[in-house]
MIVEXTOR-998625 format. One line per field, with one value per atom (N, C-alpha, C): residue number from 1; residue in three letters; atom name; x, y, z. Coordinates in steps of 0.2 Angstrom, whole numbers, plus 5000, padded with zeros to 4 digits. Example, Ala and Ser with C-alpha at 12.3 -4.5 7.8 and 13.67 -1.06 7.14 Angstrom:
<recs>
n <- (1 1 1 2 2 2)
res <- (Ala Ala Ala Ser Ser Ser)
atom <- (N CA C N CA C)
px <- (5066 5062 5066 5064 5068 5064)
py <- (4972 4978 4984 4989 4995 5000)
pz <- (5039 5039 5039 5035 5036 5039)
</recs>
This chain:
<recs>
n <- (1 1 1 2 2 2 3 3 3 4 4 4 5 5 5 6 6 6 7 7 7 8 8 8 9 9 9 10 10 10 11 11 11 12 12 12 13 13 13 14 14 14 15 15 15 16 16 16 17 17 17 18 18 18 19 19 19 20 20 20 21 21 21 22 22 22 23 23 23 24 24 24 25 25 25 26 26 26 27 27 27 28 28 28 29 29 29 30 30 30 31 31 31 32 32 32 33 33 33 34 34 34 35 35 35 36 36 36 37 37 37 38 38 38 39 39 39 40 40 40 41 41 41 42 42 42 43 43 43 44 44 44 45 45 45 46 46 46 47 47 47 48 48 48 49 49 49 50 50 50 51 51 51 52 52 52 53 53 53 54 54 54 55 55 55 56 56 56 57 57 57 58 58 58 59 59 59 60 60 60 61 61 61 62 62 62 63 63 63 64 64 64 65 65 65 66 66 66 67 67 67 68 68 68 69 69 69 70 70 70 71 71 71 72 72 72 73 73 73 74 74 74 75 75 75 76 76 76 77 77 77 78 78 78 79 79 79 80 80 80 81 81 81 82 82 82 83 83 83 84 84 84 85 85 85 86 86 86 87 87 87 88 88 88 89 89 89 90 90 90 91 91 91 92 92 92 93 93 93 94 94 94 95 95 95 96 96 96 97 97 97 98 98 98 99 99 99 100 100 100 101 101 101 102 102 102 103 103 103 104 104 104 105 105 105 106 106 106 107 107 107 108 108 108 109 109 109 110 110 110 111 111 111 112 112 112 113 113 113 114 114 114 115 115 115 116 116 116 117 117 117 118 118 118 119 119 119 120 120 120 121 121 121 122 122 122 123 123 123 124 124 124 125 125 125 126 126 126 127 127 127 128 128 128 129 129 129 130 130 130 131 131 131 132 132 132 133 133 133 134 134 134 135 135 135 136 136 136 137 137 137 138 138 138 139 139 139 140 140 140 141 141 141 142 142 142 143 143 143 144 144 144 145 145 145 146 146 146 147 147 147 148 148 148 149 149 149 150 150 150 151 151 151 152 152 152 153 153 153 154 154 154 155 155 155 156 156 156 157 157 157 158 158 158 159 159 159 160 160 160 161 161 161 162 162 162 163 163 163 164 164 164 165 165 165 166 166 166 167 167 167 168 168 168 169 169 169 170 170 170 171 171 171 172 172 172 173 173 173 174 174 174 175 175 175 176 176 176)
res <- (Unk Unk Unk Unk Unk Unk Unk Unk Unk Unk Unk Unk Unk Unk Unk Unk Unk Unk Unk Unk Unk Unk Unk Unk Unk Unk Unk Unk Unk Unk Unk Unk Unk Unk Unk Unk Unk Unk Unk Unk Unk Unk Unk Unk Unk Unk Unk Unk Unk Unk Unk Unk Unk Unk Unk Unk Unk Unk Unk Unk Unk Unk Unk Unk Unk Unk Unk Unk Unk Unk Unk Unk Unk Unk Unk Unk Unk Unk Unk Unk Unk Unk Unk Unk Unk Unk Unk Unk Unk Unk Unk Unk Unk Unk Unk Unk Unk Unk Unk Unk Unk Unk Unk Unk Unk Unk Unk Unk Unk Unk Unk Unk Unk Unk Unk Unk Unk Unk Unk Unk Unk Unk Unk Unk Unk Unk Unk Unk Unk Unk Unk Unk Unk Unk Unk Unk Unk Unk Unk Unk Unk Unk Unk Unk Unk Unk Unk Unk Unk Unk Unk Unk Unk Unk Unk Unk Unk Unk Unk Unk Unk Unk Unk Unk Unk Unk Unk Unk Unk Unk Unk Unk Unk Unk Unk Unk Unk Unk Unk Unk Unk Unk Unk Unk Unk Unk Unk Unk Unk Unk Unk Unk Unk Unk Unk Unk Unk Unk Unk Unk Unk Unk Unk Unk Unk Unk Unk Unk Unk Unk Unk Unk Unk Unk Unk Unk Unk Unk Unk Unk Unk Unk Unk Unk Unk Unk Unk Unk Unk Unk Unk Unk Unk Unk Unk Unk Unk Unk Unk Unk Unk Unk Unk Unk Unk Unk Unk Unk Unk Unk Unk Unk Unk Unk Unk Unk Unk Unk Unk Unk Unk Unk Unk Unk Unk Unk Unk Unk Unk Unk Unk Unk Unk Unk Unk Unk Unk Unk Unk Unk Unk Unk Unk Unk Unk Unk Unk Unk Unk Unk Unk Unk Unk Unk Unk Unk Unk Unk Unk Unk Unk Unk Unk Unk Unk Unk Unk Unk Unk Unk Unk Unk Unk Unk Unk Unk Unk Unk Unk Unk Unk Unk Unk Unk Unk Unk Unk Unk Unk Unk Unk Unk Unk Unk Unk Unk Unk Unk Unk Unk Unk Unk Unk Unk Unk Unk Unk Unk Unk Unk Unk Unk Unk Unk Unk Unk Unk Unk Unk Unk Unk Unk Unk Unk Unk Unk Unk Unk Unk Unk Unk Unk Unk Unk Unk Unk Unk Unk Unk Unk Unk Unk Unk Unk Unk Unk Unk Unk Unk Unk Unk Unk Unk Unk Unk Unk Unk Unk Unk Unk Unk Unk Unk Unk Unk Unk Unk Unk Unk Unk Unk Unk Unk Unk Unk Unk Unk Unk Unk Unk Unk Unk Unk Unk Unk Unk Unk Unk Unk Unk Unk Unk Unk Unk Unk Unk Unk Unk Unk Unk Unk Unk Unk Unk Unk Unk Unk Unk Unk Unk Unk Unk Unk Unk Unk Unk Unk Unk Unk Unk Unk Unk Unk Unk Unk Unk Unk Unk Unk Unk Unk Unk Unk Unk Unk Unk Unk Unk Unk Unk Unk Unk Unk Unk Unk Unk Unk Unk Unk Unk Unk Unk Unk Unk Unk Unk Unk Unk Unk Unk Unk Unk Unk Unk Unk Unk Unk Unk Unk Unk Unk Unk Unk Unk Unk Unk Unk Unk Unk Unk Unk Unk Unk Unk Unk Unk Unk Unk)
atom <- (N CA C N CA C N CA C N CA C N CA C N CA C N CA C N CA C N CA C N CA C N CA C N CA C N CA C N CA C N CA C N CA C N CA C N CA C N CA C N CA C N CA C N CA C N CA C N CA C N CA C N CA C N CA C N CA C N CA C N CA C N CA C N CA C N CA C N CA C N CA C N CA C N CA C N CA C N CA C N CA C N CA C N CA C N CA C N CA C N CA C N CA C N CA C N CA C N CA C N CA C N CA C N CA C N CA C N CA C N CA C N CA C N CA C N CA C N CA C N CA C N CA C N CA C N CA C N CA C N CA C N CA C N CA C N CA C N CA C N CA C N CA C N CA C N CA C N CA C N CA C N CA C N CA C N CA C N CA C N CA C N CA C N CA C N CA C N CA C N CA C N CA C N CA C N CA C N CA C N CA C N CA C N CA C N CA C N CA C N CA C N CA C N CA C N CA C N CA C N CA C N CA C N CA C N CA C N CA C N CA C N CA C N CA C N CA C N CA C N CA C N CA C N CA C N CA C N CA C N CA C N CA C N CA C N CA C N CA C N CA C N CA C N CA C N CA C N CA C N CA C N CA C N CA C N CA C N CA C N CA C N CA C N CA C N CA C N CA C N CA C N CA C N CA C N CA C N CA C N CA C N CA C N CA C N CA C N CA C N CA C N CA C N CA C N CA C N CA C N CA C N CA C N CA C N CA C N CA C N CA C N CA C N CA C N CA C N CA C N CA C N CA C N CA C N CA C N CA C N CA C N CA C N CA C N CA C N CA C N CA C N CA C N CA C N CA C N CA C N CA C N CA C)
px <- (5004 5000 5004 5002 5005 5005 5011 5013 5009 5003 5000 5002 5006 5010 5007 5000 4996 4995 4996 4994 4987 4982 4976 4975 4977 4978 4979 4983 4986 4980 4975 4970 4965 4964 4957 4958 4963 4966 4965 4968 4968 4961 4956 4951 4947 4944 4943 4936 4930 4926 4928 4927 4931 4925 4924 4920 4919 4927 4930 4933 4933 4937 4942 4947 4951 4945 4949 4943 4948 4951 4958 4952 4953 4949 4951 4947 4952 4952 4961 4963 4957 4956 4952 4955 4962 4964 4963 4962 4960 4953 4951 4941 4941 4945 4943 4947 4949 4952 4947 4945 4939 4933 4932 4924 4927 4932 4936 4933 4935 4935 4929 4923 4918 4914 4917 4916 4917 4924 4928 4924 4921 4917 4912 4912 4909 4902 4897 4892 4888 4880 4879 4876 4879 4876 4880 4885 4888 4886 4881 4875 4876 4881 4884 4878 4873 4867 4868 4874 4877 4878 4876 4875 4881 4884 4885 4886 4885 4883 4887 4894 4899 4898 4896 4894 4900 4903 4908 4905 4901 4900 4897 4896 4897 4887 4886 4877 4873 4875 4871 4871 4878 4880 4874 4875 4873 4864 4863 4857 4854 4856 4855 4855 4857 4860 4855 4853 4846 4839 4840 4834 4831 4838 4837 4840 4840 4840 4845 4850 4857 4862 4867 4872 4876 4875 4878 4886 4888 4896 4898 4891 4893 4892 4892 4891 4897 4901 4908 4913 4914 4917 4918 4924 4927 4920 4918 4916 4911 4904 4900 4901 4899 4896 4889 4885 4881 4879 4877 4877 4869 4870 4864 4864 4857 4858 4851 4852 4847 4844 4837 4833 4832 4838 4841 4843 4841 4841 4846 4851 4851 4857 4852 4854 4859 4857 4860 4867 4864 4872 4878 4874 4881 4882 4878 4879 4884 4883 4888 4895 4896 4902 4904 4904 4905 4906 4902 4904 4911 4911 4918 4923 4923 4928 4929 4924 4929 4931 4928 4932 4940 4939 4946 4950 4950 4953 4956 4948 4950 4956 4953 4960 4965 4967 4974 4976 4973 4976 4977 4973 4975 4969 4964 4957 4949 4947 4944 4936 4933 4924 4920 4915 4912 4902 4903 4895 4889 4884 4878 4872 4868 4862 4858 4853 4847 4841 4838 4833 4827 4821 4818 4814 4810 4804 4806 4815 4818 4821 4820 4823 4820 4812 4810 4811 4811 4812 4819 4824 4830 4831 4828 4830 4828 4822 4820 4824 4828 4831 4836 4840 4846 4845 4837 4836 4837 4836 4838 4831 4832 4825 4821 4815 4810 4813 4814 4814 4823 4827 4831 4833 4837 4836 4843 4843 4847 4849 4856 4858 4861 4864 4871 4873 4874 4878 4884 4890 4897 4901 4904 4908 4914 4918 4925 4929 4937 4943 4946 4951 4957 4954 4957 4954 4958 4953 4956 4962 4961 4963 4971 4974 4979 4978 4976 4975 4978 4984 4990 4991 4992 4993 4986 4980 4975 4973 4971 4970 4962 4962 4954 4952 4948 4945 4940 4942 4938 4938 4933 4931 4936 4942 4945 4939 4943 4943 4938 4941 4937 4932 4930 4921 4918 4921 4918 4915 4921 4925 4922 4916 4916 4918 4919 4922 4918 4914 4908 4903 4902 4894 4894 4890 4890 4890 4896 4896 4903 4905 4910 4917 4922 4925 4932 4934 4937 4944 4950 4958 4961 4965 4969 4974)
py <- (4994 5000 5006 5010 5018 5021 5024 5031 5034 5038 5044 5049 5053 5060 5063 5065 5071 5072 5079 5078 5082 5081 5084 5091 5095 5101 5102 5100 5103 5098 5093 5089 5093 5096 5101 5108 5110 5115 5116 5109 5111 5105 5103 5098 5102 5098 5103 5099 5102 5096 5096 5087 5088 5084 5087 5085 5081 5080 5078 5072 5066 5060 5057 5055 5051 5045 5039 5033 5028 5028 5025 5020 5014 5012 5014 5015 5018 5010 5008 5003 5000 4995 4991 4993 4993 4997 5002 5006 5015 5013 5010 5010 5008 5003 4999 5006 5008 5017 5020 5021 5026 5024 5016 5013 5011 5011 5012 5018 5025 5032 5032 5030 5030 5029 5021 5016 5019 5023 5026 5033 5035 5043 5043 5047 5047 5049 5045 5046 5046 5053 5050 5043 5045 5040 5033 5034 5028 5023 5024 5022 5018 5023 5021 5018 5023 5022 5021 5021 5020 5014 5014 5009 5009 5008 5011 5004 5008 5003 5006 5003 5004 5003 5007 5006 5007 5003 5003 4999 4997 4995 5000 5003 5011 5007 5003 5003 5004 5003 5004 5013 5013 5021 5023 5023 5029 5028 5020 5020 5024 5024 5027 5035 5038 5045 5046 5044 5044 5045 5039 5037 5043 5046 5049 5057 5057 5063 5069 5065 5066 5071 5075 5077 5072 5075 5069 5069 5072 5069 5065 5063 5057 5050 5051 5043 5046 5051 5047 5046 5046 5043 5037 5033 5027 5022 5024 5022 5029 5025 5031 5026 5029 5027 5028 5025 5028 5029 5032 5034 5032 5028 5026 5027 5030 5031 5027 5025 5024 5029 5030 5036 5037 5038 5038 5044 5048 5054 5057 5059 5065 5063 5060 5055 5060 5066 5072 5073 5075 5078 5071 5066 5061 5058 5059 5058 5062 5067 5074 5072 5069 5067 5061 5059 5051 5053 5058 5062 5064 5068 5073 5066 5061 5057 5055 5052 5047 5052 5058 5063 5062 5066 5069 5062 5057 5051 5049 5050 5050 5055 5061 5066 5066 5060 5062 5057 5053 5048 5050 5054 5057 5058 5053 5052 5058 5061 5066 5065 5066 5068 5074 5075 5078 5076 5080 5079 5079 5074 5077 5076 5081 5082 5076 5072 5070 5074 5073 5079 5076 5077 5075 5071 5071 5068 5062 5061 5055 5050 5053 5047 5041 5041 5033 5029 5033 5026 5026 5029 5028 5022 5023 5018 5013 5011 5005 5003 5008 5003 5002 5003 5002 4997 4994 4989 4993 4996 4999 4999 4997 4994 5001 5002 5008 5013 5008 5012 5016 5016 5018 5026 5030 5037 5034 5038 5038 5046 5046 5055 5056 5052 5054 5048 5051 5046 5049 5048 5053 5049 5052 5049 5049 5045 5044 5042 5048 5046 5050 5049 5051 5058 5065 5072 5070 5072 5074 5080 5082 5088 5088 5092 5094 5101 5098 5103 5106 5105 5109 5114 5117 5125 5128 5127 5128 5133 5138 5142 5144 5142 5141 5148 5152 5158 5157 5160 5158 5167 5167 5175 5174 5180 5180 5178 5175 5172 5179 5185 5191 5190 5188 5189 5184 5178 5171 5170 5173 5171 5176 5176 5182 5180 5182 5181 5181 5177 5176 5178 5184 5184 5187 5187 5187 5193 5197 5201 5206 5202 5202 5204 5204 5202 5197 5191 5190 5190 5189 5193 5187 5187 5183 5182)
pz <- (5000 5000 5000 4998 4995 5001 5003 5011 5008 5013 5014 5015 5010 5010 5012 5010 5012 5020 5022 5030 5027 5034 5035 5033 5036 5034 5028 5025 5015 5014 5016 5012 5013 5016 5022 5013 5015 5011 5004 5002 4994 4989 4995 4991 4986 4983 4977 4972 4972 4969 4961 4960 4953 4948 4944 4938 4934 4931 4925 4928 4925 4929 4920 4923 4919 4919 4912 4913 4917 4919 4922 4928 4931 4937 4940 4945 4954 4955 4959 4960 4968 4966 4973 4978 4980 4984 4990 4985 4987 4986 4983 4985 4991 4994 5000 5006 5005 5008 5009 5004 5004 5007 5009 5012 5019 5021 5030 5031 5028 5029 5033 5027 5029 5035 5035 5040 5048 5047 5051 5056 5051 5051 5057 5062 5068 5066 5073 5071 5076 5079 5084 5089 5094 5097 5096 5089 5089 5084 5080 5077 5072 5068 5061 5055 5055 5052 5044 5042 5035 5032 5026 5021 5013 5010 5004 4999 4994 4986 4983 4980 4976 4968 4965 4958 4955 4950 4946 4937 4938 4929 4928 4919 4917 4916 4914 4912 4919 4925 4931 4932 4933 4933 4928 4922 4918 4919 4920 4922 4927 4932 4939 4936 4934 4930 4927 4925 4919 4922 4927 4932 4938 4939 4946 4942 4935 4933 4937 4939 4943 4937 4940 4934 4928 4923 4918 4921 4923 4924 4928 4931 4936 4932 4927 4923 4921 4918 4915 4923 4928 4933 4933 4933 4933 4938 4944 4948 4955 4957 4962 4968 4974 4981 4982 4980 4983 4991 4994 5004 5006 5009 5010 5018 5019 5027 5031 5036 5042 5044 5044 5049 5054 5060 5063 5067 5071 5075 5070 5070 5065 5058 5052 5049 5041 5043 5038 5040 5047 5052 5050 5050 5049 5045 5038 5032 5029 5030 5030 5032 5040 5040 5037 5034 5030 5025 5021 5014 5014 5019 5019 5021 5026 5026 5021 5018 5009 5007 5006 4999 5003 5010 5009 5012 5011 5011 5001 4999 4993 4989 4990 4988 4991 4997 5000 4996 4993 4987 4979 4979 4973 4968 4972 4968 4970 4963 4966 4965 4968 4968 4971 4969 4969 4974 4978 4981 4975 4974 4969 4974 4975 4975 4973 4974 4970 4971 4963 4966 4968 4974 4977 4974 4972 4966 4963 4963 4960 4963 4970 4974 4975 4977 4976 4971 4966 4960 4958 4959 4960 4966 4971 4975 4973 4972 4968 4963 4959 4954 4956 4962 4966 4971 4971 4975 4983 4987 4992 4994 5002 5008 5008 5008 5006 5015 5019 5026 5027 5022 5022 5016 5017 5013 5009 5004 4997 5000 5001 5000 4996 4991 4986 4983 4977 4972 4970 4974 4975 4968 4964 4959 4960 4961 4961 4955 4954 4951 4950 4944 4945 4941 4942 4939 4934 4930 4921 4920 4923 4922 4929 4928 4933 4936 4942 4948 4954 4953 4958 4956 4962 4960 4962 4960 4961 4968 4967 4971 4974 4979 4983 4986 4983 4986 4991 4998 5003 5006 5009 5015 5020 5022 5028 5034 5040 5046 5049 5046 5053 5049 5042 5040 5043 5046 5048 5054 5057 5064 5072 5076 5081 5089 5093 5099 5103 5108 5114 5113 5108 5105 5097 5093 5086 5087 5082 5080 5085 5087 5093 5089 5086 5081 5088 5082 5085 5085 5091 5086 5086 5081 5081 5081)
</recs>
């Protein structure tokens, strides 16, 4: 297995939603990385109300895509997650954290994705054709791989810390 160069912080830093995918496979390897992250990703109460469905043949993809009226650029991705969650006290709060672990587990290997939306109206019969138990929510079909494109260097425009940031009560400014 390949050293993880990337520390947290430069992974926090320079993640980047990626669109464009090489057709190259993500190695079984770094998929089984990316579904530990997951697995790993805290949740309340301990719960781990998380499910996931690894789509890697391009006709289920592009069908799902079709089906659930999802962004077409998540059919060209080598391979999707889909996140399946249990309804479960707060099953957003901790779908969110699961999300963010694979990515940036992902990116610290080199592999990039992208959050997609489903849009409401599409979700039941997307789940029906993903076979997923009616008592469980569909949140994402995240696409994984390698970005097309070369993304180093890439400079992230964020709001200074004083527009974010207040000290004991809003509007407080904080020093830093």
């Amino acid at each position: 297995m390949k050293e993880n160069l990337m520390d947290v912080y430069n992974c926090i830093k320079t993640k980047l939603a990626v669109r464009e995918f090489k057709i190259d496979p993500v190695p079984d390897s770094l998929v089984l990385r990316i579904l530990q992250a997951g697995r790993w990703a805290p949740s309340s109460m301990n719960h781990q109300p998380w499910q996931f469905i690894v789509i890697k043949e391009k006709p289920v993809l592009e069908s799902a895509v079709a089906i659930g009226e999802i962004r077409p650029f998540v059919a060209t991705a080598p391979m999707a997650i889909a996140i399946v969650m249990d309804d479960y006290d707060r099953p957003l709060l901790d779908a969110g954290r699961v999300l963010q672990q694979m990515q940036l587990m992902a990116w610290s290997d080199g592999i990039g994705s992208c959050f997609v939306g489903i849009p409401e109206q599409n979700i039941t019969v997307l789940k029906r054709f993903l076979k997923i138990p009616e008592h469980l929510d569909l949140i994402s079909i995240m696409p994984f791989g390698f970005p097309s494109n070369k993304i180093e260097g890439f400079n992230k425009v964020r709001k200074p810390l004083s527009q974010l940031v207040h000290s004991e009560k809003f509007g407080e400014a904080y020093q830093l």
